[in-house]
N, C-alpha and C positions, 0 to 999 in steps of 0.2 A: 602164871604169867611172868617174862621174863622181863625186868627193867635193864634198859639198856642206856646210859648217859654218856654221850658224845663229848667228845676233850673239849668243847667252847665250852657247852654247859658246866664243866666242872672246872673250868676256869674263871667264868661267870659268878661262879657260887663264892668260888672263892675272894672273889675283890667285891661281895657285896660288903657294904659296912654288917657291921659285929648283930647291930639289930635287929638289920634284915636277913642276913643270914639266917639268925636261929627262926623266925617267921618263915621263911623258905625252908629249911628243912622239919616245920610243924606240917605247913601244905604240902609235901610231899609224902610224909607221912600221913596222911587225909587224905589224900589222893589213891596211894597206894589199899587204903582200906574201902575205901568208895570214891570210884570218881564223878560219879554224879552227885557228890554233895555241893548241899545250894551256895556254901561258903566260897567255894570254888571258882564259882558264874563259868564251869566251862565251856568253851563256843569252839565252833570251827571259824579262824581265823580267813576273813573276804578276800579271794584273790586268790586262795590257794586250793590245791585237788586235796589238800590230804591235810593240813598242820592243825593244831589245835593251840587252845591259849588257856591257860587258868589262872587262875588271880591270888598272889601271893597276897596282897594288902591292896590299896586306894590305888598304889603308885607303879606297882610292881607285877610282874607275870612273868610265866614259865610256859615254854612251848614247849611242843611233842606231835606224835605223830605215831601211828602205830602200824606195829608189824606184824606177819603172822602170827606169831604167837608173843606178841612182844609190846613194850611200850618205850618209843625209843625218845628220850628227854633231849630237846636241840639246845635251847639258849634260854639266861633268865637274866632277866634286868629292868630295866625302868618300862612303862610302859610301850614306851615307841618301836622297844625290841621288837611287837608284833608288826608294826608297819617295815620293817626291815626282811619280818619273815615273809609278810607277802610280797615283798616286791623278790626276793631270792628263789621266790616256790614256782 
């Protein structure tokens, strides 16, 4: 499976604070090895045909959405990011 991160996302990553950063790319990593781990709480995001949301920490979440053969990472940031993604989807 191919991971694919879209320039918001890795723009995202990049203005997390230093904390959350390294917490974000621990879930990403976790992800990548299983994404059905419980850690995760992965859902399909309400409102949308297709986005997903996982759970970096309390506060924090990373969308996605997946491709043919792909997993393509949209945005990550504070929680509300997911309300953002459904209302875009």
């Amino acid at each position: 499976m191919e991971y694919v991160y879209l320039e918001a996302f890795l723009d995202d990553l990049e203005n997390l604070p230093k904390q959350i950063r390294k917490k974000a790319k621990k879930a990403l990593r976790l992800f990548q090895d299983n994404q059905r781990h419980p850690s995760l709480r992965t859902k399909k995001i309400k409102g949308t045909k297709s986005v997903f949301e996982s759970r970096v920490d309390k506060s924090y979440r990373f969308t996605f959405e997946y491709g043919e053969d792909s997993v393509i990472f949209r945005r990550i940031g504070k929680h509300d990011i997911v309300d953002k993604e459904a209302s875009q989807d």
